[in-house]
Structures are given as C-alpha cells and as structure tokens.
N, C-alpha and C positions, 0 to 999 in steps of 0.2 A: 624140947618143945613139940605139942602133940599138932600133928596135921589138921589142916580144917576141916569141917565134917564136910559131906556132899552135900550138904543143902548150903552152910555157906558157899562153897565153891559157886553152887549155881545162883545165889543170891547175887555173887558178884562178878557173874558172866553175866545174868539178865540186867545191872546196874549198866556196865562197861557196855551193854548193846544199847542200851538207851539213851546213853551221854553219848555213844560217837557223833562226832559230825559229819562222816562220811555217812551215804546207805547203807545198810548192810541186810540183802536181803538172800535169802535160803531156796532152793527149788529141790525138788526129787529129782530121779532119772525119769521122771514121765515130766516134766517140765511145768511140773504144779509148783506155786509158790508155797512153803512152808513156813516161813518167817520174814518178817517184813519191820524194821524196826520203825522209830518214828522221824531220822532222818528221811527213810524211805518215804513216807506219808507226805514231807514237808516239800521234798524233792520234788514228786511225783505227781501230788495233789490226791493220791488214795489214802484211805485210811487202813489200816491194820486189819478192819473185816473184812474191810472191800475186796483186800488183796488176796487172801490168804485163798489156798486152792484154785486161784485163776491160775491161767496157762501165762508164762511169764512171756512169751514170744507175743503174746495177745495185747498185753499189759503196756510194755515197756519199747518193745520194739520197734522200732519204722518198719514199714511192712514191706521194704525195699530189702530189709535186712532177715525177715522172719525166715524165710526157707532155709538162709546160707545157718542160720542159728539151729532151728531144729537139727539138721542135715550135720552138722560137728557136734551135737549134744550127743546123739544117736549112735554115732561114730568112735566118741570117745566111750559111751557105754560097754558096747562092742569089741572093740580093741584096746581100750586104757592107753592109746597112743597120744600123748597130750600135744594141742595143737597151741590153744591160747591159756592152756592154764598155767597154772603160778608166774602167770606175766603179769606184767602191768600194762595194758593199752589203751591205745584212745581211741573209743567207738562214738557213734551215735545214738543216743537213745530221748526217747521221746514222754509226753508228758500227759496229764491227762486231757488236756485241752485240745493236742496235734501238735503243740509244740516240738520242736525237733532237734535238742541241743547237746553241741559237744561235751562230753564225758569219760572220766579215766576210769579203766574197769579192770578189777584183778580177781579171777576165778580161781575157786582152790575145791579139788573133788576130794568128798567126804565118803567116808562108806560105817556103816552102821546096820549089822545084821544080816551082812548078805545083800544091802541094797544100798545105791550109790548116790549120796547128795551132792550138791554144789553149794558153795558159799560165794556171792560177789558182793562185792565193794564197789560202791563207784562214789565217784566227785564230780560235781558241778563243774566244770574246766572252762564255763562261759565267761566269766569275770578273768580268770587267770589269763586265757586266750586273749581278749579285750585287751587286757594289761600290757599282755607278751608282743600284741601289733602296735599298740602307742607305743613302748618301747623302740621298736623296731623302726617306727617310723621318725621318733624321735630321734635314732642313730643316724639313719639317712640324712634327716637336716642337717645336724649335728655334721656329716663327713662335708656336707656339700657346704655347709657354710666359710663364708669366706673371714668370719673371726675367730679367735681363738678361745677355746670351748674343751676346758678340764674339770674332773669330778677328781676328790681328793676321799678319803676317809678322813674316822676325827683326829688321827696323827697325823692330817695334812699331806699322807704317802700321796703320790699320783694315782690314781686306777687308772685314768683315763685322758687322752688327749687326742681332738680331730687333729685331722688333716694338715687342713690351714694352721691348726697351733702349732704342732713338731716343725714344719717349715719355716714360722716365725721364730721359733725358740732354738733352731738350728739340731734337732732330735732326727737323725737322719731313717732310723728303722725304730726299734723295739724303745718304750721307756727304762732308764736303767733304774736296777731293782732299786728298792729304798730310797728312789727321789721325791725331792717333796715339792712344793705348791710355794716353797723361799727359793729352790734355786733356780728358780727360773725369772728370780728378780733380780735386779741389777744391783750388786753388794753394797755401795753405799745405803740403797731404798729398805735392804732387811730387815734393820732397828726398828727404823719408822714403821715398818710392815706388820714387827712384832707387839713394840711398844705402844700402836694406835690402831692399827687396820684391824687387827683378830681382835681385841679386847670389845670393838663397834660391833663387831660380829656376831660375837657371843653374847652383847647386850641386848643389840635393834635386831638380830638375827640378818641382817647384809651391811653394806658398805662401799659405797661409788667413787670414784675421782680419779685422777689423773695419775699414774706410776710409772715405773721404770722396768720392761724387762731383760735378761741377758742372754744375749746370743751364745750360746754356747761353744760354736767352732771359731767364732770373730772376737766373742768378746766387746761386742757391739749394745750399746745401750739404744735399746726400742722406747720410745715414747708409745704408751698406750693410755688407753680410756678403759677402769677396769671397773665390772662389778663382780663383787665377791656374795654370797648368799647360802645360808645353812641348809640343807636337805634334811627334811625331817620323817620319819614312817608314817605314812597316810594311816596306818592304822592306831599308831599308841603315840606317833607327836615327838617321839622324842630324835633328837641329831641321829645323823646315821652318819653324815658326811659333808664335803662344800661341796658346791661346783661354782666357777669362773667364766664369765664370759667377756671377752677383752678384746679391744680394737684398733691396729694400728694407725696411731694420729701423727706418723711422723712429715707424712704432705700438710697437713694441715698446720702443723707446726712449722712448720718451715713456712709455710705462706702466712702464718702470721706472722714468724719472724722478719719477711718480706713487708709484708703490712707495714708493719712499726718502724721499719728501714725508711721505709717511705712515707709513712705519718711524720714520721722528726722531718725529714726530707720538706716534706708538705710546710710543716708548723716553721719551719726553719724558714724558707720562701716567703710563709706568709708574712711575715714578724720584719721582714724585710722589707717586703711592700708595702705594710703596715707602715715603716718610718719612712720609706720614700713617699709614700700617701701626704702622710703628718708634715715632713717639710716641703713638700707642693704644697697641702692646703694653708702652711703660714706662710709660702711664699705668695698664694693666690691670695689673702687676707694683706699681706704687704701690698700687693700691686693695687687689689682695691681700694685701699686706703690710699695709695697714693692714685690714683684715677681722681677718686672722689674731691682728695683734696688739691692736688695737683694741677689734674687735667681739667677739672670744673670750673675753676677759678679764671683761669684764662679762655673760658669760652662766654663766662658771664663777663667778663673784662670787654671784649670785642663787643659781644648785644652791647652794651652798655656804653661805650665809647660811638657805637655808632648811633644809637639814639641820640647822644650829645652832640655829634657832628651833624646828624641829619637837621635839630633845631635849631643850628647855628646857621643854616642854608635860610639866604633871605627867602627864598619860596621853595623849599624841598618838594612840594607836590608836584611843580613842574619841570625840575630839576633832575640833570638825568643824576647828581651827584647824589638827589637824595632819592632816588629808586632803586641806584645799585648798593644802597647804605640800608633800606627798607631789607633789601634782598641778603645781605647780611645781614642783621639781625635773625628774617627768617632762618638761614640757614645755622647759624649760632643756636636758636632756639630747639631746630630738630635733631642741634647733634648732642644738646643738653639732654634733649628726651631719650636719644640713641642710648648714650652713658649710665641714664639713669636705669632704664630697660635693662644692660647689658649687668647692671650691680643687681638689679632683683635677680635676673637668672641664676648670677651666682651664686648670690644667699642663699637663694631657694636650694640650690642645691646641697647647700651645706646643713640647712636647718632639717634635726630628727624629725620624725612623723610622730604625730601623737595618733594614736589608731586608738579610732570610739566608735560607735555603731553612727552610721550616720546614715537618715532616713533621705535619699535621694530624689522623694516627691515633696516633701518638705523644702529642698534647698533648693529644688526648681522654681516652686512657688515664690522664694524670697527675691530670687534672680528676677524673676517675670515685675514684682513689688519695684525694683530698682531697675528695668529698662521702663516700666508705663511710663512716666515723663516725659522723655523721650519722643517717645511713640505715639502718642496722644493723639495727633492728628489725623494718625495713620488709620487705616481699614484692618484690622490687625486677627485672624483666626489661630488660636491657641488648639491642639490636638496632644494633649497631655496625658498617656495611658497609665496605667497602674508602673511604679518605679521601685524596685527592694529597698532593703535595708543592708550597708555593706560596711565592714571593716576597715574605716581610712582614716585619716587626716579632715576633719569636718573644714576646715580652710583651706587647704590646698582644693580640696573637693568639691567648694563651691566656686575656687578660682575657674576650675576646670569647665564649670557648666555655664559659669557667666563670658567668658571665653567665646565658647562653642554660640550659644544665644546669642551674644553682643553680635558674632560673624553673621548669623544668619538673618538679625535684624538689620546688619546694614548691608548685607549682598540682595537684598528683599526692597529696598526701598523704592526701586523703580518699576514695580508689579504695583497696578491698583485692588490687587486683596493681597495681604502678606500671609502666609499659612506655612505656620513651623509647629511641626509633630516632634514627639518625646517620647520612646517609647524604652520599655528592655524585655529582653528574653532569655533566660536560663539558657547556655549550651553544656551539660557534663558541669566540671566543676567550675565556672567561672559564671559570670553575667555580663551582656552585650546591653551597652545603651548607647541608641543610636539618636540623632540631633538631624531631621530632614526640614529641607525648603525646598521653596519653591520661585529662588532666587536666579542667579545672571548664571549659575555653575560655573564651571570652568571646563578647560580640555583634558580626559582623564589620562592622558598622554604625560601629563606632569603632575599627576598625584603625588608620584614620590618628592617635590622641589617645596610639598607646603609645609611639612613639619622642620624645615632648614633654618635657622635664624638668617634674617632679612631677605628670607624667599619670598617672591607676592607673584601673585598670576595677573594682577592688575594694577593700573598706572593709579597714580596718588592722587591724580587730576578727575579718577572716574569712582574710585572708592579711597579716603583715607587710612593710612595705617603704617606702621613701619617695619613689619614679619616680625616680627618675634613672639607674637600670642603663641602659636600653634605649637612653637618650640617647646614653652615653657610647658602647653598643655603636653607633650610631648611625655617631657621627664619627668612631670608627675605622675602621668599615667606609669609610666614605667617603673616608679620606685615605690608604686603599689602593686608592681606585680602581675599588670598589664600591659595593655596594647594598643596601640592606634591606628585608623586608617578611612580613606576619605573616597567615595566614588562623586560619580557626578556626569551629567551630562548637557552640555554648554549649553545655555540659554533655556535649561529646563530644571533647575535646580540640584543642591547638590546635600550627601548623606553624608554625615560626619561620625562612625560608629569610635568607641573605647568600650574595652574588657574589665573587670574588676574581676578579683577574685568569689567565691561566693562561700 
C-alpha cells in the first residue's frame, strides 16, 4: 500500500486543526502568532486574521502574566532548557473583551530551519473548574450530613458511602471491594428490593418508601425512610449509576409504636366509658321515668287532697286549718314545678344538637315578639346592635336568649325606664354576646353561685323564680362549645356575656 502523497497529509493536518476542540495556536521564537485555528477564534473572540502576526503575550495574556511569559520564551530559545514545555498546566489566560479565565496549556517547541516555533493547546477549564467545586462542595454536604448518602454504579457495586452511612451500616474504615447497594439491606427485604424496588427504578427512573437495612457487625435491622434515584450524564442522558439517600426512622418508629400502645390504650378506656356512660344514661332515663311517674303523682295527690280538705272547712278563709292547707297546696305546686324543671335539665342534656346557621338578631327579635305582652305597660328602651349568624341548635339557642331577656325584663321592673342592650363582638375565633340592664344587679362577690341549679341572689318574695334558668343556659352554652359569665354591680345593673364559636 502506497504512502499518502504530501498534500493529502496536509489536507488532513489542516482538517484535524479545524475539527479540534481544544485551541491550538502556533507562535515563532519572536512571539509572533503564526497559526491560530478556529477553536482559537471561538475561544478568544479573534479571528484567524486578527491574530495572525500579533504578539501572543499582547493577545492572550493577562498583563500580570506578560513579562514572567516573555522572560521563559526567551530563555528557552537560549538554552533549550524546558521549563513548562511538554507539560500540561493550568494558567490563566484572557480573552478579548479582559475577560480573565482559567485554562489548561500544553507547549511543545517546534524547530523548522534553523528556527524555533512553539505549538499550545489550551482548554477552557471554566465549566470543568465550576463542575470540580459543585462536586467538591457537594462532597462536603454529603460528609456532614447526618443520613445515609451512597452512589453505586449500574452493577449496583458501592463507589461511595458518607459518614453518617458506614456508621449506620456498621462499615468501620474502607468499603469492601465488590459490595453492593443489597448488602447493606436487611436479607429478608432483598427479594422485595429486587423483584420491585429496581424494576420502579429502571421504569420512573427513583423510588421512595420505607426499607430495612443491615447492620453489619450486629446484624441489627435499621428501619429507614429510603429513596433510591438514577444518575444519568448531564451530557448524553444516559444511566451512569444510583445514588441513595436514606434516613434512620428507628425513634420514630418506635414512637409510633408507643402511639398505637396507647391509642388501643386510649380506644380501650374509651369504649369503657362509653358503656359506663350508656348504663348511667338508662339508669338516669329509669330514675326519670320513675320521678316523673312516681314522685309526681303523690305530690299532685297532696295539692289535691288538700284543696278537698280546705272545701270541707266551714269557712277555710278564716280558718287557720285552711291557711296551713292553702300553704300546702302552694308548696305541693312549686315542688311539682321543681320536678318538672329538674326532668327538662335532664332531657336537655341528653337530646343531640341539630346545628343549622342560626341568625341571632332574628331570634332576639322573636324573643322581644313574646316578652311585649308582658311588658306593655312598661317604659320599656330596646338597644339591639348588629347580632351574627352562628352554627347551633336554633332551639336550644333561642332558649338561651329568652332566658337571658326574661332575667333582665324582670330584674328591670322596679326602674321607671327599663333599658336592655344586645350586642356581640368577634374576639379571634369565637363570638361574645352580651345581654346588659339597667336592673337591681347583684353583688359580684357571688357571680360564680348564679349558673348553680337553685342558686338565686334574691328572695322569691322580691323577684320570682326557682334557679335553674341559668343552669340550663349554662349547659347549653357549653355543649356548643362555649362559655358563660356574668358581672354586675348592685343596684346599677348587670352584664350577662356567652361565647359561641364563630
């Protein structure tokens, strides 16, 4: 086979200088450029005439760098004693703008005729350098983090494992050769590891949940939180390797296992009270039924026997037999009301809430429709502000306000103007509405005595009543989720505030 001629040869030196990717540019020993290819140009920002016969120190070099350059050009011309030639180093060199960027440079001196050229090469090293500190910096996290952090190849071999991982996995120094990214899982979990974890991997390219791994010196099963994730070449896309990032959940685990100790714990308790509840409320549903039937019947028995005695008195008006017979009766009649008061409380208690939006200035107005009657004769000033709309019991809810107004209408009746205000005000998540007069009050010294069933601060003889309104407004309030409570100051009316939720 015959040699290529010289002109192919140089056809395919001038081809091979064009396609490098690196520069590759030429100087004489006077520091003239002689050749400049078109990475050079791309590099640089000059073009191929631009450059050609410039002084390369002029061109290329930071001028921090220009003398130390001349000064071993000149040197090496001189003595042939090579300083940086046929090396590879990383200089600085600059661009045409002033740009100033790191660059790998390798010189190789040419001689041709008696006279000495140089050939350099350089690469762009900014992107690589860039790359080389994310790395770097990404190792540093990498050591400092406190979960376990391996990069495998695509046989799954280890390359790499932080800190924090070898310490979980029990890896005291070096990883051993030929270990993989299974053994560090806990032998029952390897099937599943194989049969379903890689397969996800290779499909969605990662893979999250909860695994097992193994302690190597103990033999100790790690509960971790793992994800697994392909590493693919930023430049062509395709797998190079995994890497793992995994965290031990063994506290966590354990405290949910504590949890769930104590939710049965919990559920078990309640389910308990639940039926101690269930047979208190049939035994409280017995006793009312027997009150009702029972103990009613013989108190209408006495009213009733005594009204028949008292008619039998030839003149019971004047008779002391038939005053103490009147006074039976009364007292027969208010222990009837007692009983009966005392079976609403209870019911109430028992019966669900139906919870509807119920407009609060609405059911004051209907309350105010049903005391005018009443009232009629009275001097009477309504102070009715704007009222929300709240989530209750529309009947418990207007018990609640007819309650609160009945009190105020009849603590008020001995004032020649009556003036009951109604107002509410948002605090954070709930609503305050408050219920003021300008009534007999009371001493705040016993505010706490009025939500008591058959608490009163006043004699029967000066206001009627028998306590137990306030009670009942009490528990209503309360099993919506609020609150109650009363100021006042004696003989200058008093404030009657409840919370709702809002």
């Amino acid at each position: 086979m015959s040699a290529p001629s010289p002109l192919s040869t140089a056809a395919i030196a001038d081809a091979m200088l064009r396609a490098s990717l690196d520069a590759i540019v030429a100087i004489d020993q006077d520091n003239l450029i002689v050749e400049w290819n078109p990475a050079a140009e791309r590099m640089f920002g000059y073009s191929r005439l631009q450059a050609l016969g410039q002084p390369l120190s002029l061109l290329i070099v930071p001028p921090r760098y220009r003398e130390a350059h001349e000064r071993g050009l000149s040197r090496y011309v001189a003595t042939r004693v090579p300083h940086l030639v046929n090396h590879r180093v990383q200089l600085e060199a600059q661009r045409r703008g002033g740009e100033v960027f790191p660059c790998e440079i390798a010189f190789h001196p040419l001689e041709f005729e008696d006279r000495m050229y140089f050939a350099a090469y350089l690469r762009d090293m900014t992107d690589q350098l860039r790359a080389d500190r994310e790395r770097d910096q990404l190792a540093r996290v990498a050591e400092a983090s406190t979960d376990f952090i391996a990069f495998s190849d695509l046989d799954n071999r280890l390359m790499y494992i932080n800190r924090a991982g070898r310490q979980l996995v029990g890896y005291d120094g070096d990883i051993p050769a030929q270990a993989t990214l299974a053994d560090v899982v806990y032998p029952e979990d390897r099937e599943w590891l194989v049969r379903e974890v890689w397969p996800q991997v290779s499909e969605t390219g990662q893979w999250q949940g909860e695994m097992r791994f193994f302690h190597q010196g103990t033999g100790e099963a790690i509960d971790v939180h793992r994800t697994i994730f392909a590493v693919r070449d930023s430049v062509t896309g395709q797998e190079v390797g995994f890497a793992t990032v995994s965290r031990d959940i063994r506290e966590i685990k354990k405290a949910e296992r504590e949890r769930l100790t104590w939710q049965a714990r919990l559920e078990a308790q309640v389910a308990e009270r639940t039926r101690e509840l269930t047979d208190l409320n049939e035994e409280l549903d017995a006793f009312s039924y027997g009150v009702s039937h029972d103990l009613r019947a013989p108190i209408r028995q006495i009213a009733g026997f005594s009204q028949l005695a008292r008619r039998a008195l030839e003149d019971p008006q004047e008779s002391r037999a038939g005053l103490y017979l009147q006074m039976t009766e009364q007292a027969a009649v208010k222990m009837d009301t007692l009983v009966e008061a005392l079976l609403n409380l209870a019911r109430q208690a028992r019966e669900p809430l139906r919870l509807v939006p119920v407009d609060l200035g609405r059911t004051v107005e209907r309350v105010r429709a049903e005391l005018d009657a009443g009232v009629a004769q009275r001097r009477m000033r309504w102070e009715v502000g704007d009222l929300p709309v709240v989530q209750g019991d529309a009947v418990l809810l207007h018990q609640v306000l007819s309650n609160l107004l009945q009190n105020a209408v009849k603590y008020t009746r001995t004032r020649p103007l009556t003036v009951i205000a109604v107002r509410a005000y948002r605090v954070e998540a709930e609503w305050v509405v408050e219920v003021r007069d300008n009534g007999v009050g009371f001493d705040p010294v016993y505010a706490g005595k009025l939500f008591g069933v058959f608490q009163r601060l006043h004699s029967e003889k000066e206001f009627e009543g028998i306590g137990v309104g306030f009670a009942n407004v009490q528990r209503i309030v309360k099993r919506h989720g609020g609150r109650i409570w009363a100021s006042a100051v004696l003989d200058q009316g008093a404030t009657f505030s409840f919370s709702l939720p809002a």
